[in-house]
N, C-alpha and C positions, 0 to 999 in steps of 0.2 A: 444459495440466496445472494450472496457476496458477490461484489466486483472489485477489481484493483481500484485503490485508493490512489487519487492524483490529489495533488497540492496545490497553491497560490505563488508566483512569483511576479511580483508587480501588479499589472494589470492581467497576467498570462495564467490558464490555467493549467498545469502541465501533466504529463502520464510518464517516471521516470525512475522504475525501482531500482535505481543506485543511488535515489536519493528518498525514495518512500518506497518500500517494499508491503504490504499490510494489505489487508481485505475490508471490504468498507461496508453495512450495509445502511441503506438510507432510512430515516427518522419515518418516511410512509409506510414501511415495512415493519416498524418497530409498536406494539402498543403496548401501554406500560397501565396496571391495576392503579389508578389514580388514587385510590381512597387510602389504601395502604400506602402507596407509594411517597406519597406528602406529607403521610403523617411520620415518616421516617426522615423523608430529606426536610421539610421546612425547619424542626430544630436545627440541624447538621449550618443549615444555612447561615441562621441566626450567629451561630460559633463563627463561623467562616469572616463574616460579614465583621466578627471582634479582630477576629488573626490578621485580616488583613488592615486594618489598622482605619478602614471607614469611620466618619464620625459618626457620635452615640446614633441612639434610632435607625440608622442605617436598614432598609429593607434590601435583601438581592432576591432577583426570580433568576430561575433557571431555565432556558429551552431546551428540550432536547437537538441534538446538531447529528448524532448517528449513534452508531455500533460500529466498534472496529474488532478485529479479530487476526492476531499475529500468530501464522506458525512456526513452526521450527526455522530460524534462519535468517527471518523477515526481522524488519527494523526501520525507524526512520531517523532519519539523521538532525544533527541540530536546528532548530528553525525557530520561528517567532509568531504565534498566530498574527494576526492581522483582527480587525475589525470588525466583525461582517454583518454588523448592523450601528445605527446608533444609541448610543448608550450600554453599549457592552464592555465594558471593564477588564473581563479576564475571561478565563476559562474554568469546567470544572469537569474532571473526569475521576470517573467512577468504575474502578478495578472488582470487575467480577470475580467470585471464588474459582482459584483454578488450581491443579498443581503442576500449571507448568514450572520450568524454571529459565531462569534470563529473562529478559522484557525487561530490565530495568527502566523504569522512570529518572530523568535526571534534570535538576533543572536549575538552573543558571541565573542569576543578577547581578551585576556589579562585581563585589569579589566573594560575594556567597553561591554556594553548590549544595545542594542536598536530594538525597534518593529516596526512592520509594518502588517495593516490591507489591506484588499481589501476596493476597491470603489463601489458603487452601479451603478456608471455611467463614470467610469475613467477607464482606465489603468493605472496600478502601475509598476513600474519598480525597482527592487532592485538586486545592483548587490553586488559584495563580491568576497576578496580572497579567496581561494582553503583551507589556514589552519584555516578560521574559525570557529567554531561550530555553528551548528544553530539547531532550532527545529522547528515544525509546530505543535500549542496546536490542543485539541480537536475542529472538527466542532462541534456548539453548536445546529443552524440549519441550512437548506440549503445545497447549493452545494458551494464548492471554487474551482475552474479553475484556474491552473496555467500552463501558458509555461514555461519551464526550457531549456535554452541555456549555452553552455560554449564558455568559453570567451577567446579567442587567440589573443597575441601580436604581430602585424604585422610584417613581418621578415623585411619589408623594410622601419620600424620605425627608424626613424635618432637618433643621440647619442642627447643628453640633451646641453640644451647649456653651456658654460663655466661658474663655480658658481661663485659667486661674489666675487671682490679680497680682501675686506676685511676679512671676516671668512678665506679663503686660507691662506693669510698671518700670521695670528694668529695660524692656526694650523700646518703652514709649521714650523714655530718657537718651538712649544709644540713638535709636533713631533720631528724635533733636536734635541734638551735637552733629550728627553725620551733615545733614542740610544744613546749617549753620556755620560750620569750620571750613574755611578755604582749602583751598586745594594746595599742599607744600610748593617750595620752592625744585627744583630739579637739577638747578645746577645756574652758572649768570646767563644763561640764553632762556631758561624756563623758568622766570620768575611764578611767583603764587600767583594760583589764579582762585577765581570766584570760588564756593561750595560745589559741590556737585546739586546736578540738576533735577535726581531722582536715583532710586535704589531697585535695582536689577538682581534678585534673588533665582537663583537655576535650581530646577526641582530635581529630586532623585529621579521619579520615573517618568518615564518616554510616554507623550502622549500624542493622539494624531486629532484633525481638525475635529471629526466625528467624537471624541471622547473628552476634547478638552472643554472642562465645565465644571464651576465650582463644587458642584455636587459629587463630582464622580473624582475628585481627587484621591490620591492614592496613601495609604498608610502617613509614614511621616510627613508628606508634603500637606495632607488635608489638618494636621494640627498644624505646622506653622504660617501655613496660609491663614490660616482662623484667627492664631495669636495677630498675625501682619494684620488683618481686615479688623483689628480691635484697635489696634496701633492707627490706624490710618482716620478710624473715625474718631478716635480724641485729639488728633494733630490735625484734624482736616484736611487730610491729605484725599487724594483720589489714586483708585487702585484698580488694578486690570491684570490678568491671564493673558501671556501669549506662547506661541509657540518659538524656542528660539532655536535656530539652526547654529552649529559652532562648528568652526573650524580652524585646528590648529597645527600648527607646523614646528618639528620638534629637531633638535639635530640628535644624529645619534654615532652610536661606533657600534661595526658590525663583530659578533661574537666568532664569527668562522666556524660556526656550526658546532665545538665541542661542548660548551660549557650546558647546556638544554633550558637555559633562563631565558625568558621574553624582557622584561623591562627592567630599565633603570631603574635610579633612587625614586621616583617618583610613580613609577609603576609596579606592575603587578610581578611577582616572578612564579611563573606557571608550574614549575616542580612544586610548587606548595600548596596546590591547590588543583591538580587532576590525581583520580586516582590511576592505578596501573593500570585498568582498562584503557585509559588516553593515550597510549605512548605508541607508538610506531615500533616498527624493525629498530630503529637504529636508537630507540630509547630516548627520541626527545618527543615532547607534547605536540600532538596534531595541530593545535591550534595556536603552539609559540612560535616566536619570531626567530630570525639568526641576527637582532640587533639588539644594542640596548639606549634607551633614550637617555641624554645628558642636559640636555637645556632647552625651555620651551625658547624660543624666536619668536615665533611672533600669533595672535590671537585673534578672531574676529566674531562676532557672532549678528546675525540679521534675526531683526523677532518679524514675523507675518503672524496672521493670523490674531490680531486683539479681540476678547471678550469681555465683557464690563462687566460690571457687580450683580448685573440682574440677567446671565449668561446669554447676553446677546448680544451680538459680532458688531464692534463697533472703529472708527477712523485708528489706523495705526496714526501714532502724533511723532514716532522718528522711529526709524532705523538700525539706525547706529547706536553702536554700544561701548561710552568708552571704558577702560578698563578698570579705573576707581570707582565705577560706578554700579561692580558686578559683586555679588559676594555668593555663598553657597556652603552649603554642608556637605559635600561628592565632589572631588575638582573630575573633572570631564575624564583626563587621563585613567580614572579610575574604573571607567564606564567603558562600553564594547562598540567600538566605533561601526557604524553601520555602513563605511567605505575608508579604506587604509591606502596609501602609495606610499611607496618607498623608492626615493633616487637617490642612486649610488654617487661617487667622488663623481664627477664627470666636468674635467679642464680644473676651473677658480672656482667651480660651487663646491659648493659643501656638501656632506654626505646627512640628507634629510627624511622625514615623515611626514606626511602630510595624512591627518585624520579629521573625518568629517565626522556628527554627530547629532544627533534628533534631539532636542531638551525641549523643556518648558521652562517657563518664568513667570513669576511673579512680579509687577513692578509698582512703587510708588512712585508720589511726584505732592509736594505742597498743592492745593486746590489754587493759591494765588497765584504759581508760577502757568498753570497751565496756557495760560497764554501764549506770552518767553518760549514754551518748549515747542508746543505749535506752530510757532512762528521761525520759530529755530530749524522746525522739519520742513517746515514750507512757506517759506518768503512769500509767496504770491496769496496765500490764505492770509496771513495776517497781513498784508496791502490790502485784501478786501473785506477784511472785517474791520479795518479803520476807515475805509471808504463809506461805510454802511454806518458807522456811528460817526462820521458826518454829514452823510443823505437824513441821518436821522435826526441831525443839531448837537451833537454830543461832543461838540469841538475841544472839551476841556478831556474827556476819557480818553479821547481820540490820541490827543498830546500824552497824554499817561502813558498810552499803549506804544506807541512813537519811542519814547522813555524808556521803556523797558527789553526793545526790541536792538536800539544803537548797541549795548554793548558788543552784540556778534554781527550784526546786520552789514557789517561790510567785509566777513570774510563766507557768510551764506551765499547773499544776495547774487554776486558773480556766478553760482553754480547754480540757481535755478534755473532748470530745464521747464516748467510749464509757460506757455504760451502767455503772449497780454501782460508778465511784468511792468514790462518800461510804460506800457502805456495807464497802466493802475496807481505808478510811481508816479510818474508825471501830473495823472489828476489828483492825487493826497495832496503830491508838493504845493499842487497851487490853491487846492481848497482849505488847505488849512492856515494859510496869510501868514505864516510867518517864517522868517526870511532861512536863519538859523537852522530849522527844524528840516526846510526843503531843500537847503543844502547838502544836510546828512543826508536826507532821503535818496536823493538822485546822484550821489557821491559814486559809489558802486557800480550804477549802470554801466555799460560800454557804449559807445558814441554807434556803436554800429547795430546797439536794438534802435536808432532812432529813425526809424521807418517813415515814406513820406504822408503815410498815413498818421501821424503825429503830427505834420505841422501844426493844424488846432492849438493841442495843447499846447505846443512852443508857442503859441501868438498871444494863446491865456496866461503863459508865465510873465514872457517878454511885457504885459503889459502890468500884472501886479508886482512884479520884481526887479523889472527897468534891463537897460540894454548892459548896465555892466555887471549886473549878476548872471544874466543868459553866459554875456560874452566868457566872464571868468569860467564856471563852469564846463564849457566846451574845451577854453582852454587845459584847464586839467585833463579833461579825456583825452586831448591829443597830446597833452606830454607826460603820458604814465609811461612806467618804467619798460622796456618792449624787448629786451634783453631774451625772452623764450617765447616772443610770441608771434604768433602764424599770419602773414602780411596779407593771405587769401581774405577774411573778412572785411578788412578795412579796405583793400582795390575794388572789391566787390559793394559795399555801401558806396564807394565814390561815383560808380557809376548812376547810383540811383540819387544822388547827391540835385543834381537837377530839379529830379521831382517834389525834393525835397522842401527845393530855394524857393521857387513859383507859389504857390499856396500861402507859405510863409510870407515872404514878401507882401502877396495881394494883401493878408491879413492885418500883417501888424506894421505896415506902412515903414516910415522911414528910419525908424530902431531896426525893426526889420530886414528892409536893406543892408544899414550897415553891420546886422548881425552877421548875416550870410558874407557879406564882402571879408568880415573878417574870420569867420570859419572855411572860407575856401582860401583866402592866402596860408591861413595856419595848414590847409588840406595840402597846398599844393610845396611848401616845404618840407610838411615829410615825405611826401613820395620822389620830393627832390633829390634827398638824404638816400632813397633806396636806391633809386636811377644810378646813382654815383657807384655804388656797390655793384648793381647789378650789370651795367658797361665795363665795369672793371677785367681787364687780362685774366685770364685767358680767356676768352670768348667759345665756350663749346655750345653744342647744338643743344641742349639744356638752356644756355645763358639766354642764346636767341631766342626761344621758347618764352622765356620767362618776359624778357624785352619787347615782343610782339603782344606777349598777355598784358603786358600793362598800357596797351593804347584805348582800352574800351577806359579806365580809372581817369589816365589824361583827357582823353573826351568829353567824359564827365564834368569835369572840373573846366575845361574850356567852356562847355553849356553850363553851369551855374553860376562863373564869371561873365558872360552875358547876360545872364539874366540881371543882374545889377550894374551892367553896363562898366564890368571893368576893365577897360582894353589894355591898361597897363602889363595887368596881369597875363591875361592872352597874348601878347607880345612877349614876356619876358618867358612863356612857356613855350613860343613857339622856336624863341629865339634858342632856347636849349635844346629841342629837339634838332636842329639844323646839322645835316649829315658834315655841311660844309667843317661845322665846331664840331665832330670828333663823334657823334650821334649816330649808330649802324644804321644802314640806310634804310634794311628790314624793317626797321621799329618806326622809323618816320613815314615809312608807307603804309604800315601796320595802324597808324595815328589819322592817315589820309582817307584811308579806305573806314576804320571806324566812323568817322566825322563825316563821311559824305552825305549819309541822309541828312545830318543838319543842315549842311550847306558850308563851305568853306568860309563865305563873307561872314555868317553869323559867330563861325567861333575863330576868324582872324585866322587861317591857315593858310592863306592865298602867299606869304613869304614862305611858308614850308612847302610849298606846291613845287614852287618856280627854282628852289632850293635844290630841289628832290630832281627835277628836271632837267639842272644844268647836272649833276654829280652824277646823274644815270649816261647823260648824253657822252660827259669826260672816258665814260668806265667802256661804253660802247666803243667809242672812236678809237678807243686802244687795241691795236695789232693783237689778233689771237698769240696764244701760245704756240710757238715752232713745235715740229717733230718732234724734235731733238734738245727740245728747252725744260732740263730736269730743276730748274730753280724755284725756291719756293720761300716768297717774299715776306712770310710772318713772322713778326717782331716779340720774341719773347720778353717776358717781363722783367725775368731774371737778368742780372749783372752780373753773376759770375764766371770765372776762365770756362768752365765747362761749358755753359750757354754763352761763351764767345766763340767759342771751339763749332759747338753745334749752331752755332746762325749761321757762320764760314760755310759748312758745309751743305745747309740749307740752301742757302743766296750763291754758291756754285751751280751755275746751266749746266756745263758738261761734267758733274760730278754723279753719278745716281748709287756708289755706294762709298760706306767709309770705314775701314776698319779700324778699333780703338781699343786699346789695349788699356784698362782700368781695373783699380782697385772694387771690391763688392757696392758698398758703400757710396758709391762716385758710378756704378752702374747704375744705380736706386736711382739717383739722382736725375740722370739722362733720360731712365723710363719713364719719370716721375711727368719731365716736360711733355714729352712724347705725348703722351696718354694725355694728361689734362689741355692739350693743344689740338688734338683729335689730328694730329699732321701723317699724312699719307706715306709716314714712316715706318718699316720693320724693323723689331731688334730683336736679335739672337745672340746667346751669347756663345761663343765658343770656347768649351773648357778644356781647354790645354792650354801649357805656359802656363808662367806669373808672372804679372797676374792676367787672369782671360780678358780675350778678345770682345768685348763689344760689337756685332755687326751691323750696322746700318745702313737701311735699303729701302731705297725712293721708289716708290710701289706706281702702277699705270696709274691708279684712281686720283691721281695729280689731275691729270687730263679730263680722266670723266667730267670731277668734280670742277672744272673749269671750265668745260662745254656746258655743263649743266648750270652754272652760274652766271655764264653770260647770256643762257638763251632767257633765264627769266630774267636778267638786264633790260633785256630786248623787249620781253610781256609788260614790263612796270612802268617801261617809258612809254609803250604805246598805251595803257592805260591812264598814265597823264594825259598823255594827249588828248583822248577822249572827254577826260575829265573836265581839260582848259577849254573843250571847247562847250562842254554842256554850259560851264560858268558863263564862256560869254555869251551863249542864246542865254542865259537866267535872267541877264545883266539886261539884254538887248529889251526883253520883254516886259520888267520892269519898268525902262525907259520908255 
């Protein structure tokens, strides 16, 4: 009647007797005398439903799930049921009278192990939560018969009753002080800060989405949840179920395989706790480690999945878990991590573990803070819920909620990733008239959420706020601290910079204008400051790169200096670009060719044109390179003897190799130019002698890279020319 028994792995269901050996027969096959049968297991249950530690009234049902049947030999190996409905809890199997021998039962939690045989003339009953481990040893002889049922928490199981008011009391007290007492000082860089924000309780047992529900809590976690949900409703706190993922990273020292202990002072050591059936050939536990842990590093834990008081799935309010903020009766280490890695020394890291972990949690939080912590997970939900209680008139809560938000609101605010911030920041700042408050507000933003799709709101501030609170403001966004930070967003807003100015302008008239006049001079000093860096020696094909991408930001900024009609300023940009002063000549044709759909008259290019035209015509008129002309005219930056040595031999025509006898150290040096100059030089070094030979050798690609240079000389000036002349038909037609 039997078929081999396959298992669950993941999502997979698999057929794999070196890991489930066993005969299976299915629950359709099976019928069981119901009248008799219930009147034996419904007490058995009742008991069950105490041991495992459910609160009073607690109902469990049992389904039947199969018949299993191990012969001589067979076994399954450690594993963990899984779920396989919701509201299933555990499991419950029921050892038929046999005389086999072996089969042991063996089942596993935290740092408890206990067994269980069959009877020759009893029924055994052993039930168990869902995250335990268990195993079935080899049958030794015989058969073992087991029914295996899963075990569901009655829906119309009553709550627990009221826990005793002594422990309440005591911990109604502990918990007030927790939320009330500041957070220690840490040392003179981490002075005290605020209270904690809420309390993060980790439960003994492992629950998944489908299970997690205050009803179905597990032995000691469903009492002190009880006690916490008594605590919460006389402090008015608000309280939620989630599920928290942990993981932590541990350093350790490896045992070298003699000693047969798994963990450190803080762990588990596994000779004292398998029996001799566990142990291998070489007498250490199947399941220890060859390390042992010394110090946790470092800790993280992400809660998903929140359920509220009336177990239905509700907004997680954050994430993040910080560490005063966690407490618990089982530290994590003590529990079986559901994924382990172990890296060895490997260079300057250290010798680590890294273990992941399934938990659950309990959390409180004051009912007054919830705001604070809301707003703390997501900047942009509290912008719109003080949006909405001022759509609604409520400009005095509004200010409250404002209030309670500045303490973090300007180290959140920068990390908000959802969409529509700056533009939700913008409308508070200006709905709520007051000057101070839209300050703080739009403190934080980066100048580069201000999309041109905002002008509006800038022409609504600029008019309740005046031109020198816009102007200040902008000012700070362009002089924050920029020491680690990525030049790509802000070259990239310059361009849209334009679109920006025009709408604005129309709007808010002539604040307006000289708002923009003075956010593009400020625009175009720092990218002044960058220019300066980025023209700097040595010029590799990188630099170029970087010098050409900055003609779309320059362009930019020449069209939003006309738009307010500042020629000053377009002169004094163009005048920087001019190849004439020192300006690569790629980048200012790079600026000609961006610019062209505007039109040169409009953004003042017509001196970079003519600029560009005489310094291509110089560069053309110059005599190719000779056969025979190995010279190579690039100016390093450096002043020292060795970079006086190597320009000599550079700027020699009939030199094309050089041999140099140097120190290690003074080789470094020479390769160092070499390489960051991208110069059509090889060097090898020859080791023999002391000290070895440096060799230096002026490679053909002198040549390539000179033909290939002058011919597009030749393309950029015949595309000037094109250009001068589309201008004067422009000019002509105007006329």
């Amino acid at each position: 009647m039997a078929r081999p028994a396959r298992y669950g792995l993941r999502e997979k269901t698999l057929l794999d007797p070196r890991v489930r050996d066993t005969w299976e027969i299915g629950k359709r096959q099976i019928k069981l005398d119901t009248r008799h049968w219930q009147r034996t297991l419904d007490p058995k249950l009742d008991l069950i439903a105490r041991d495992l530690g459910l609160v009073d009234g607690a109902k469990l049902r049992a389904e039947l799930h199969n018949l299993l049947v191990y012969g001589p030999g067979q076994f399954f190996a450690p594993h963990q049921d899984s779920e396989k409905a919701d509201g299933m809890i555990g499991s419950l199997v029921i050892l038929l009278p046999s005389e086999s021998k072996g089969g042991v039962l063996v089942i596993e939690h935290h740092d408890e192990k206990v067994s269980y045989r069959g009877s020759p003339n009893q029924l055994v009953l052993v039930a168990f939560y869902a995250d335990c481990r268990h195993e079935v040893r080899p049958v030794a002889s015989g058969y073992r018969a087991a029914l295996t049922f899963n075990l569901f928490l009655d829906t119309a199981a009553r709550r627990g009753e009221r826990p005793a008011s002594k422990p309440v009391e005591a911990l109604i007290e502990l918990v007030r002080d927790y939320f009330v007492t500041p957070r220690p000082a840490r040392g003179p860089h981490w002075p005290s800060q605020p209270a904690p924000e809420r309390l993060v309780h980790l439960l003994d047992h492992e629950y998944t989405q489908k299970g997690l529900s205050w009803r179905a809590l597990k032995n000691g976690d469903a009492v002190r949840v009880s006690l916490l949900r008594e605590v919460a409703g006389r402090l008015d706190c608000e309280i939620a179920l989630a599920l928290a993922d942990v993981h932590a990273t541990w350093s350790c020292e490896d045992d070298g395989g003699s000693s047969g202990y798994g963990y450190g002072r803080r762990g588990r050591s596994w000779s004292a706790h398998h029996d001799e059936d566990d142990r291998d050939e070489d007498g250490r536990a199947e399941d220890g480690e060859d390390y042992t842990l010394t110090e946790l590093c470092d800790s993280e834990i992400e809660l998903r999945h929140w359920v509220g008081p009336s177990d239905k799935r509700i907004r997680a309010i954050s994430d993040e878990v910080m560490d005063d903020e966690i407490c618990f009766t089982k530290p994590s280490v003590d529990l079986e991590p559901f994924k382990s890695e172990h890296e060895g020394y490997t260079g300057n890291a250290g010798n680590t573990v890294d273990r992941w972990y399934h938990r659950a949690a309990v959390l409180l939080w004051p009912r007054a803070r919830t705001f604070a912590i809301r707003a703390k997970a997501s900047p942009a939900w509290g912008i719109r819920e003080i949006a909405k209680l001022l759509a609604r008139g409520k400009a005095e809560v509004a200010k409250q909620r404002i209030g309670e938000m500045l303490p973090f609101w300007n180290s959140v605010a920068p990390h908000e990733k959802a969409p529509g911030l700056a533009d939700q920041v913008l409308h508070v700042a200006h709905a709520i008239d007051d000057g101070q408050l839209a300050t703080v507000l739009v403190e934080p933003i980066r100048i580069e959420q201000i999309t041109p799709k905002l002008a509006a709101r800038w022409a609504d501030l600029l008019a309740c706020y005046g031109l020198a609170w816009c102007a200040q403001v902008f000012e700070r966004w362009t002089s924050r601290d920029e020491r680690h930070y990525d030049h790509e967003p802000r070259t990239t807003w310059l361009v849209s910079l334009p679109a920006l100015s025009a709408p604005l302008c129309t709007r808010g008239g002539e604040d307006a204008v000289e708002l923009v006049r003075r956010i593009v001079r400020a625009q175009w000093t720092w990218l002044n400051a960058r220019l300066d860096a980025w023209i700097k020696p040595p010029l590799s094909s990188a630099s170029f790169k970087t010098i050409e991408h900055a003609s779309r930001p320059l362009v930019g900024l020449l069209a939003a200096a006309a738009v307010v009609d500042d020629r000053d300023l377009q002169s004094t940009i163009v005048v920087r670009l001019a190849p004439e002063r020192g300006y690569p000549i790629a980048g200012a044709l790079a600026v000609l060719r961006a610019g062209a759909p505007h039109g040169a008259a409009m953004l003042g290019l017509g001196p970079l044109h003519d600029d560009c035209t005489r310094t291509l015509t110089k560069l053309v008129a110059a005599p190719p390179r000779a056969p025979g002309d190995w010279s190579i005219m690039t100016q390093l930056g450096c002043k020292c003897e060795l970079c006086a040595r190597l320009g000599r031999f550079l700027r020699a025509a009939n030199e094309q190799q050089f041999e140099w006898p140097l120190a290690k150290d003074r080789r470094a040096h020479v390769h160092g130019m070499i390489t960051s100059y991208e110069l059509p030089v090889t060097h090898v070094t020859r080791r023999t002698g002391s000290p070895y030979t440096l060799v230096l050798t002026k490679t053909r690609a002198l040549f390539t890279r000179d033909a290939t240079e002058r011919a597009t000389w030749m393309r950029d000036l015949a595309w000037l020319g094109e250009n001068a002349m589309m201008r004067r038909g422009t000019r002509a037609q105007r006329k």
